[in-house]
N, CA, C and O of each residue as an XYZ file, in Angstrom:
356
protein
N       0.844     -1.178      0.000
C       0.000      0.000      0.000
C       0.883      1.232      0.000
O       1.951      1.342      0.602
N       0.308      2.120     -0.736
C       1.567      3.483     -0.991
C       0.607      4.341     -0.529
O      -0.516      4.364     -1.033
N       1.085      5.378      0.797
C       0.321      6.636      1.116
C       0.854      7.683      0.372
O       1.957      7.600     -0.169
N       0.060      8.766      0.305
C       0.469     10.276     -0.185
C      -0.277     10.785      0.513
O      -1.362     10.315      0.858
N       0.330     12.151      0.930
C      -0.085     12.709      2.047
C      -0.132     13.788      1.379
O       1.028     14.106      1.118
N      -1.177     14.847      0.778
C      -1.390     16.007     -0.158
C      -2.070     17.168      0.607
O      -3.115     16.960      1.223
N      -1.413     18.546      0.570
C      -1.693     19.378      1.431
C      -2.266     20.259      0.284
O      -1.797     20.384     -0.847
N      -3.655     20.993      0.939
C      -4.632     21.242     -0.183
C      -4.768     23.000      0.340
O      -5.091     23.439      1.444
N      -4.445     23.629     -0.729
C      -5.248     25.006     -0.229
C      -6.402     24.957     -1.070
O      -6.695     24.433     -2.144
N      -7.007     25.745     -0.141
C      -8.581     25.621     -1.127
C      -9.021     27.317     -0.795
O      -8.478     28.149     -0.068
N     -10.379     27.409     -1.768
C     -10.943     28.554     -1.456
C     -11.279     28.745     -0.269
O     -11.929     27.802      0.180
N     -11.066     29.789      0.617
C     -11.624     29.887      1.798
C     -13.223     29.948      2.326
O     -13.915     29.595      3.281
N     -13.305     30.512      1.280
C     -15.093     30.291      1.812
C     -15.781     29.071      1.623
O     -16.936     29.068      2.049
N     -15.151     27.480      0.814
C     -15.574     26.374      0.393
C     -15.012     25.422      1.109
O     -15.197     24.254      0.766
N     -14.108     25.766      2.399
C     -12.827     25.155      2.945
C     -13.863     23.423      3.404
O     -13.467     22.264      3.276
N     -14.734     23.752      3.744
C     -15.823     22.888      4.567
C     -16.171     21.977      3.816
O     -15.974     20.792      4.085
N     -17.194     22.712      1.923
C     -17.883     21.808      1.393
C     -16.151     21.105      0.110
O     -16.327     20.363     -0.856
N     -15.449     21.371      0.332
C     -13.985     20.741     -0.816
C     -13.786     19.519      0.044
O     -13.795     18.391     -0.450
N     -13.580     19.773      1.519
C     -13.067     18.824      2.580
C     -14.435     17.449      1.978
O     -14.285     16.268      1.663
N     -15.371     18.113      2.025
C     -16.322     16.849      2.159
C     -16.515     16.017      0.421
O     -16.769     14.830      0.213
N     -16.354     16.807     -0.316
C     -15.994     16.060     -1.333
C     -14.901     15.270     -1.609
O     -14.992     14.146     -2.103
N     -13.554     15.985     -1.216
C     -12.510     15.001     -1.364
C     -13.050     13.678     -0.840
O     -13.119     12.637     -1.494
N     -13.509     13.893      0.709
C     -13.113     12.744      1.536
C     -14.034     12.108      0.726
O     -13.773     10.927      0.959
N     -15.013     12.114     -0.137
C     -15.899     10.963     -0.654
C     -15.415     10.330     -1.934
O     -16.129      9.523     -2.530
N     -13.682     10.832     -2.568
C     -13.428     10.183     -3.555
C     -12.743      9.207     -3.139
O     -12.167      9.153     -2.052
N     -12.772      8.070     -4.289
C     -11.712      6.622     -4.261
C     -11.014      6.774     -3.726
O     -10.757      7.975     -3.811
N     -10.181      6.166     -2.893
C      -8.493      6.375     -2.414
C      -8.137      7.426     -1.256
O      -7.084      7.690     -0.675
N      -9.410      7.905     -1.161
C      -9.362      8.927      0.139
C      -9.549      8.394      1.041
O     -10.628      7.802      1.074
N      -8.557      8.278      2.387
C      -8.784      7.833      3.097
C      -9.482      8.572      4.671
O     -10.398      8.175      5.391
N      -8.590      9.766      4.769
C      -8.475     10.591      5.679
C      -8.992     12.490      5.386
O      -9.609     12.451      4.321
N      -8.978     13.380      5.687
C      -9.332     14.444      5.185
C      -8.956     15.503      6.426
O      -9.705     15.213      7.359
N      -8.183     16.494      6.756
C      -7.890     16.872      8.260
C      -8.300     18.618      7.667
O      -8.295     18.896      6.468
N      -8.600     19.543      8.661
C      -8.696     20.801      8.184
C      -7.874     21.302      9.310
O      -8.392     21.263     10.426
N      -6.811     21.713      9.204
C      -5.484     22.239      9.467
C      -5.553     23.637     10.079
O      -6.609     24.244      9.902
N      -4.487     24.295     10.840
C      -4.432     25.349     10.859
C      -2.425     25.489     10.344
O      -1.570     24.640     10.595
N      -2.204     26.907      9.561
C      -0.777     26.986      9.042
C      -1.306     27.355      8.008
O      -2.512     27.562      7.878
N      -0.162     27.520      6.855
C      -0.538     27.506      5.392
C      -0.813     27.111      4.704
O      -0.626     27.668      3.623
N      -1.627     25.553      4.758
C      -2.498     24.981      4.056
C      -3.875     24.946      4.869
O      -4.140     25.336      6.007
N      -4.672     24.327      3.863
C      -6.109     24.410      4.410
C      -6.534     23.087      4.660
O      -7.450     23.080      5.482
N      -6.218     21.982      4.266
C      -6.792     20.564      4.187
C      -5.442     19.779      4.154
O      -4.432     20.241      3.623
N      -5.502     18.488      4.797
C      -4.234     17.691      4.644
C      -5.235     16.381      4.302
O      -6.336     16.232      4.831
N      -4.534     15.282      3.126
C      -5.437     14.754      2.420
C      -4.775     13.192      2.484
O      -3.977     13.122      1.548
N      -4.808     11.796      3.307
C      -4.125     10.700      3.006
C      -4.871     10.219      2.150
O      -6.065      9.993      2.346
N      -4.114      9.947      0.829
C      -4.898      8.918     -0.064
C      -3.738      7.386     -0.138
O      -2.511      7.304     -0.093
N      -4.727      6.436     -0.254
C      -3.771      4.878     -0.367
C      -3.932      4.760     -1.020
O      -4.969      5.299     -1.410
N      -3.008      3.767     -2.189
C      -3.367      2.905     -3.281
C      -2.773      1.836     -3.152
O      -2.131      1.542     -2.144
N      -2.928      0.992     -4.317
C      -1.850     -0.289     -4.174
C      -0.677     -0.375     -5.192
O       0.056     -1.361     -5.275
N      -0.516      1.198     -6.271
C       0.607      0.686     -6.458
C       0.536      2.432     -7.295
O      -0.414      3.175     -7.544
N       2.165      2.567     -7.549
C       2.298      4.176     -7.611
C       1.625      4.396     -9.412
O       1.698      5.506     -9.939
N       1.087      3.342    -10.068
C       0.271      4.019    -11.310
C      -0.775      4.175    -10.771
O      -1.609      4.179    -11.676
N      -1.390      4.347     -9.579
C      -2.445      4.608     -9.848
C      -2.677      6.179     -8.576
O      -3.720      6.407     -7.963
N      -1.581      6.894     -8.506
C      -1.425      8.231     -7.946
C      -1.720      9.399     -8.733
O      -2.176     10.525     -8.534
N      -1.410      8.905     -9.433
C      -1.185     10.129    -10.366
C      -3.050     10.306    -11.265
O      -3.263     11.334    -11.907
N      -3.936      9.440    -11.184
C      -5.184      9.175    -11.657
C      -6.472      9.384    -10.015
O      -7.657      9.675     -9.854
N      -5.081      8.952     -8.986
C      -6.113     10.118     -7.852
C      -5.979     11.371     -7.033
O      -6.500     11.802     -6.005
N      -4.921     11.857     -8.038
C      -4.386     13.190     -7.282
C      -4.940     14.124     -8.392
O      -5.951     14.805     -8.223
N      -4.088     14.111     -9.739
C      -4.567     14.678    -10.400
C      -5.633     14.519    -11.314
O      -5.463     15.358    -12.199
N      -6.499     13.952    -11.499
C      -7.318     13.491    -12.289
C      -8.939     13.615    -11.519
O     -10.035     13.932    -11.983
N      -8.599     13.301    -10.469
C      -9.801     13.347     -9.271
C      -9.897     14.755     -8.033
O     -10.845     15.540     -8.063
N      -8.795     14.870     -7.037
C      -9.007     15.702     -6.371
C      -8.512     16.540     -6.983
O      -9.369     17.326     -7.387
N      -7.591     16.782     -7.259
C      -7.342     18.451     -8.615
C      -8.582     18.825     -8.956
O      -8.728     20.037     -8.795
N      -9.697     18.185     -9.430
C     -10.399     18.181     -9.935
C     -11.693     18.939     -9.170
O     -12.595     19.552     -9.742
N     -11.563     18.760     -7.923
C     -12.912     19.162     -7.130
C     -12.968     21.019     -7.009
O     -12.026     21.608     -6.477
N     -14.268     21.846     -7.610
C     -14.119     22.627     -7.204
C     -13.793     23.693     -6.212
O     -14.415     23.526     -5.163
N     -12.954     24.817     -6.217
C     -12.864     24.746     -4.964
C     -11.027     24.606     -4.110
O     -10.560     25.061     -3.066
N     -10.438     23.704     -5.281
C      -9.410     22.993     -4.578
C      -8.296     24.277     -5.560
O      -8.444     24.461     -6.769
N      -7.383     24.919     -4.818
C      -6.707     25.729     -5.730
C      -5.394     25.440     -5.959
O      -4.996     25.627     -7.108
N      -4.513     24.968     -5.029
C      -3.256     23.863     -5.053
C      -3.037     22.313     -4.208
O      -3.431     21.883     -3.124
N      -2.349     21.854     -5.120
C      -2.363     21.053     -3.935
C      -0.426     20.463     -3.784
O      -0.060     20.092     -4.899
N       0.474     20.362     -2.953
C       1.131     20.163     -2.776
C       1.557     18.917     -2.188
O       1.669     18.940     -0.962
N       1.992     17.124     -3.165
C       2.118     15.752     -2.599
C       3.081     15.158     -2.527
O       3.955     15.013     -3.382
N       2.992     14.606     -1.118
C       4.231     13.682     -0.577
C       4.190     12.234     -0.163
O       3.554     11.841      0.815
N       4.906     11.455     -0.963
C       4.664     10.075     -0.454
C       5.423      9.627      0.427
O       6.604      9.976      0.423
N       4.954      8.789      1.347
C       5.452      8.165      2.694
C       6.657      6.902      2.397
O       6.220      6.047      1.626
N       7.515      6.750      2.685
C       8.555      5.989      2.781
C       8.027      4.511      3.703
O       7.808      3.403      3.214
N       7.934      4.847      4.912
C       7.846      3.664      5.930
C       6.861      4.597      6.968
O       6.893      5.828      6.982
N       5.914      3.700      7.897
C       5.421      4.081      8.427
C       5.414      3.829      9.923
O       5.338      2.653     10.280
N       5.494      4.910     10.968
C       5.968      4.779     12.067
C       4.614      4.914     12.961
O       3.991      5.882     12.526
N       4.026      4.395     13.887
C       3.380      4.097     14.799
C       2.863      3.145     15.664
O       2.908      1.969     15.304
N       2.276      3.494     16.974
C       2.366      2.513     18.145
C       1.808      1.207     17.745
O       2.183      0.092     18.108
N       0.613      1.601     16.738
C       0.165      0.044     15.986
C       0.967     -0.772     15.482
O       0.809     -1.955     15.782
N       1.959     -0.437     14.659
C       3.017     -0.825     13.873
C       4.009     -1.402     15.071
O       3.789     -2.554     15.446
N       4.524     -1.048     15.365
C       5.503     -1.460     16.705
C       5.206     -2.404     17.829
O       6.008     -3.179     18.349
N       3.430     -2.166     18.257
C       3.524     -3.388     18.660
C       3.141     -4.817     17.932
O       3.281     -5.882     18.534
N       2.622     -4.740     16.521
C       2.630     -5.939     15.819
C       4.403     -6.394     15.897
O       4.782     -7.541     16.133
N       5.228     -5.340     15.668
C       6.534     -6.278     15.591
C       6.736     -6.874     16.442
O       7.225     -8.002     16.376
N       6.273     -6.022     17.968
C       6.912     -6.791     19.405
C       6.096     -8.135     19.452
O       6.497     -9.271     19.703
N       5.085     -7.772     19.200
C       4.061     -9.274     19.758
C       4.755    -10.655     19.043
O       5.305    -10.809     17.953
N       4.398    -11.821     20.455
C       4.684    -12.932     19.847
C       3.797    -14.135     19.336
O       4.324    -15.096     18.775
């Protein structure tokens, strides 16, 4: 599974109804409304990196509303879930 983690500015007055569309496309997993210089932080999963580029740009680019979006994919993933599957026996 490959995350991208896409930080969304959006129109300010739509900040609410963009959030709720993203979160209802394919591959969206997560949807956060931020405070800083972005407006929305966006995890989308897939299962393999052709198919990023058909839900970043093709889909949420796409939602009115959405004016940049700036994406980063995750390397390895660090948390307490993760860590204790390794410890457990």
């Amino acid at each position: 599974m490959i995350t991208a983690i896409v930080f969304v500015h959006a129109d300010n007055d739509r900040i609410s109804e963009v959030a709720e569309q993203i979160a209802g496309l394919e591959h969206v997993t997560e949807v956060y409304s931020v405070t800083g210089d972005i407006d929305l932080v966006v995890m989308v999963r897939v299962a393999g990196y052709e198919e990023i580029a058909p839900a970043i740009t093709d889909q949420l680019k796409k939602v009115p509303g959405v004016i940049d979006t700036d994406t980063h994919l995750a390397f390895r993933a660090y948390s307490e879930h993760d860590l204790e599957a390794a410890f457990s026996l």
